[in-house]
C-alpha positions, 0 to 999 in steps of 0.5 A: 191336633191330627197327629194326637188323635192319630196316636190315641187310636193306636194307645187305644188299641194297645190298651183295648189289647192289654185290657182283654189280656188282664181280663184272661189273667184275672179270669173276669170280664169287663163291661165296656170299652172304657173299664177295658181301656182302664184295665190296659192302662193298668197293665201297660204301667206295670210292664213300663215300671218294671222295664224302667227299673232297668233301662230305658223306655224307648223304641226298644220297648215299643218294639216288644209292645208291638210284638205283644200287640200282634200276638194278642190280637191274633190270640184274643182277636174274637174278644176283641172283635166282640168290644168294639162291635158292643162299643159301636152298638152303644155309640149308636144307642145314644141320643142324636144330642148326647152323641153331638156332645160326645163328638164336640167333646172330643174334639174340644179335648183334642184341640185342648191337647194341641195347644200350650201347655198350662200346668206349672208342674210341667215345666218344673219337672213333668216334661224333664221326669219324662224324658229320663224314663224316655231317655234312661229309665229310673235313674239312680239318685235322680231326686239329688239333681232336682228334688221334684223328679222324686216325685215320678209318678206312675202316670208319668211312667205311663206317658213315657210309654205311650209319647213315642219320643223316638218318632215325635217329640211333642206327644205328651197327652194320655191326660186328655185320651184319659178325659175322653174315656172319663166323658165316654162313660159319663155319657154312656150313663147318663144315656143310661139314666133316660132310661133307668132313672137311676140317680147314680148314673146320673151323678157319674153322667154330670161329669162332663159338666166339669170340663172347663176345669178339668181341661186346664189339666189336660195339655200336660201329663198330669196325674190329677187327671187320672185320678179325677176321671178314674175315681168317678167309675169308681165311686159308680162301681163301689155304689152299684155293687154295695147291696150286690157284688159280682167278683167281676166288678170287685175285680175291677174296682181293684185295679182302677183303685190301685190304678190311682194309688199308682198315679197319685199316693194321696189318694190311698184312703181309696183303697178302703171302698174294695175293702168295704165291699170285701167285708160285706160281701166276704162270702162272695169274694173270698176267693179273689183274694189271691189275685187281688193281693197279688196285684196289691204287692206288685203294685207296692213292690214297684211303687217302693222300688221306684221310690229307692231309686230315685230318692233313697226313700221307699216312701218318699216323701216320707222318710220313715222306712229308711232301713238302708244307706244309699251312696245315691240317697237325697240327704235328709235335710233336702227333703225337709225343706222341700216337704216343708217348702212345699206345705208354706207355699201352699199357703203363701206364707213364709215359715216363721209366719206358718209356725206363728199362726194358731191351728184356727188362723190356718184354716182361716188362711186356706179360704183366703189363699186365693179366688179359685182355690178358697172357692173351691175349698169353701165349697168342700167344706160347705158340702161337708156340713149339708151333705147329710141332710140329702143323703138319706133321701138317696136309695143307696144311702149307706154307700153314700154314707161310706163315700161321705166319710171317706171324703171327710177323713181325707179333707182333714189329713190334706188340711195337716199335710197338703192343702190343695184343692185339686188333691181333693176336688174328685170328692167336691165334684161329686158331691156337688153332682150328688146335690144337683141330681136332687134338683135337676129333673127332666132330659131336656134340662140336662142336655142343655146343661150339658150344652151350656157348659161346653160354652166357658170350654170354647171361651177358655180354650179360643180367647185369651182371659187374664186370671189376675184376680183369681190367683196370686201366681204370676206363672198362671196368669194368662191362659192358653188358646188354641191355634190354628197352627196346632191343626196338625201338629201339636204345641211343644211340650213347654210353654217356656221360652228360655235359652239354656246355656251349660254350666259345670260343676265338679263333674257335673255337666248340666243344662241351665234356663237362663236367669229370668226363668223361675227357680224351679223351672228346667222347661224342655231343656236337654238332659241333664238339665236344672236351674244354675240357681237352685243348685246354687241356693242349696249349696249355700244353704245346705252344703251339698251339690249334685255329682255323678256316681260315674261318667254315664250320666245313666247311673245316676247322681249323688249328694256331695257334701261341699264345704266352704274352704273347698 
């Protein structure tokens, strides 16, 4: 627990640094720590994606990170001065109350951080995605070895830049520093709201109420967490800047957008608030155009880059774009049944079963999956159907309106592709708050919601609950606590407690868990590590096995056709 917070001080000085410098770049100015710290995250991703396109992103790069530190601080030292002494002047600005809470949040996250990781997706391909980019990079062709590692996210290029895995191993939670700055400046506004009387502030302010979910996402790299943090500074920005836009502002809601669209591509219908706010406001922001675009292009250049190295595929999952043929692409069928597999198991429902169900027998069976998820998603289409009757009592209800419709086109493509709720649950969120600032009144009411939720925070976080009943996978069934052991030095990466044993195939030489771990489980296994298991199924299945292109496992892994007489 010590040595995180320890190394989310140096991340925050590393991004605070960056922050400033893209502020230099994009010649704007930003408003707080938090918009800085976002900023720098934002830069921090693209010089860790292009220096994994190629090699590894290790202590060599943390070296060159330094150098920049050192020098951008003595450059920029008076800006960078000037952002703390504004972020100290805030902390001191806040409510005895709401700083109390600000600090026991903190602190909760942090112990949150330190304890067993939750996430499933952590053990399938989180930790193992990491480590290659730690240990080699974008490597050629990966997606041929463990179809899940295609989906490397921009997230997880960040976390590999800030897990120094040359000095410790168990450091895997920018997830929970982003928290803090999502907490940071729902409290900041909400400190604001007792003042301005200002509803948006005070939904963006009711954040903090969400923890008890948001922090199962935190122990892991998960990049539903950025997305869920960040779209909420920028649902506050898009609604402030509707009637009046600054450049600075534009600028901003840019770079958190493409941000997120970075870390998770389902959020892309995002990109259409900055476009909204360009078309009203054209006059005014005509001339960001150029720095806007060109983040925008290397943003997707990269995006597609990282997308053809690992998979063959510039927009993978998707296989459309496919102008050219890689010895290292993932064959076509692969990729269907993962993208097919995937939308089955969403609904627990085998294929026949899936293509038997009418379009209205589907729906029905997204509300029944199971206790949390049909929860949640009864939940969303509830807010749905009586959002607009509260919208037009809303000062700015036309930004309302836009943020409503966003959430309705994006509610209708999950339910065809995806059916997550957690694709989705920034959107329920913050609408639900939307509905509770209508009824909630007075400051008193508000802190102690805000103390009333920090108590299924506590009983989560310290005590071990049994999940049966809200959930049919067995893998998260039981919840993590926190020890005292972790006061220092933080739970490992994996919650799996596997042996691996070595097994070859052609000239591949991997890393096996052992027979009792489930199919699509590597855990913390050395490199190259996948499950005997899978490998064997799709050989069966669909004939190919993964092979290396040469002895250095570094340049990457082809498909190799297998045939029965072999």
């Amino acid at each position: 627990m010590l040595l995180i917070c320890l190394s989310w001080l140096y991340v925050l000085f590393t991004v605070v640094n960056l922050g400033v410098v893209v502020d230099k770049i994009t010649r704007s100015t930003s408003d707080n720590i938090v918009t800085y710290s976002f900023k720098g995250l934002f830069l921090a991703t693209i010089i860790a994606s292009c220096w994994a396109i190629f090699g590894r992103i290790n202590w060599e790069f943390h070296t060159i990170l330094l150098l920049f530190n050192i020098v951008f601080t003595l450059k920029y030292r008076s800006e960078i001065k000037a952002i703390y002494q504004s972020f100290y002047v805030s902390l001191l600005s806040l409510s005895k109350p709401l700083a109390l809470f600000l600090c026991l949040n903190i602190l909760l996250i942090c112990a949150q951080c330190a304890s067993i990781p939750f996430l499933i997706d952590n053990e399938t391909y989180y930790i193992q995605t990491i480590k290659w980019l730690n240990e080699y990079g974008l490597v050629k062709g990966l997606a041929n070895l463990h179809i899940f590692f295609g989906q490397t996210s921009g997230w997880h290029i960040a976390q590999s830049a800030f897990n120094f895995s040359f000095l410790y191993s168990n450091f895997n939670d920018l997830s929970g520093f982003c928290l803090i700055l999502g907490n940071l400046f729902a409290i900041q506004k909400l400190n604001a709201f007792f003042s301005n009387s200002n509803k948006t502030y005070l939904i963006v302010g009711l954040l903090p109420i969400a923890n008890v979910l948001l922090f199962q996402f935190i122990s892991a790299p998960s990049p539903d967490i950025a997305v869920y943090t960040i779209s909420f500074i920028v649902f506050f920005y898009f609604i402030e800047n509707y009637k009046d836009c600054s450049s600075d502002a534009f600028k901003t809601l840019v770079i958190l957008v493409l941000l997120m669209m970075y870390c998770k591509p389902t959020t892309f219908l995002m990109a259409l608030l900055p476009l909204c706010l360009l078309v009203i406001h054209f006059k005014t922001l005509s001339h960001q155009l150029f720095w806007c675009f060109t983040m925008a292009v290397i943003i997707l250049g990269l995006y597609i880059t990282k997308n053809t190295l690992l998979t063959g595929y510039p927009l993978f999952p998707l296989t459309s774009g496919d102008w050219n043929t890689y010895d290292f692409k993932v064959p076509r069928q692969l990729v269907d049944f993962y993208f097919n597999e995937k939308r089955m198991y969403r609904f627990f429902l085998t294929q026949e079963e899936y293509q038997s169900l009418s379009l209205v027998q589907k729906y029905g069976k997204w509300f029944s999956i199971n206790t949390v998820s049909g929860l949640f998603n009864g939940l969303s289409v509830l807010l749905a159907i009586v959002l607009p009757l509260f919208i037009k009592k809303l000062a700015t209800r036309r930004a309302f309106w836009w943020l409503y419709t966003l959430m309705i086109v994006q509610l209708v493509l999950l339910l065809t592709t995806s059916p997550q709720y957690r694709f989705f649950i920034h959107f329920t969120l913050f609408f639900a708050f939307v509905l509770a600032s209508l009824i909630i009144k007075g400051k008193n009411t508000i802190t102690l919601l805000l103390y009333a939720s920090v108590v299924p925070v506590v009983v989560t976080l310290f005590f071990p609950l049994n999940y049966s009943r809200l959930t049919q996978n067995q893998l998260i069934w039981k919840n993590s606590n926190f020890s005292k052991r972790n006061l220092v030095f933080p739970y490992q990466n994996s919650k799996l407690k596997t042996t691996f044993h070595t097994v070859i195939n052609g000239n591949l030489t991997y890393y096996s868990p052992d027979s009792t771990t489930f199919f699509w489980a590597n855990g913390n296994g050395a490199l190259p590590c996948v499950n005997e298991a899978q490998l064997d199924y799709f050989g069966t299945r669909f004939h190919f096995v993964p092979q290396q292109r040469s002895e250095d496992i570094g340049d990457g892994f082809y498909a190799k056709k297998w045939l029965e007489n072999d």
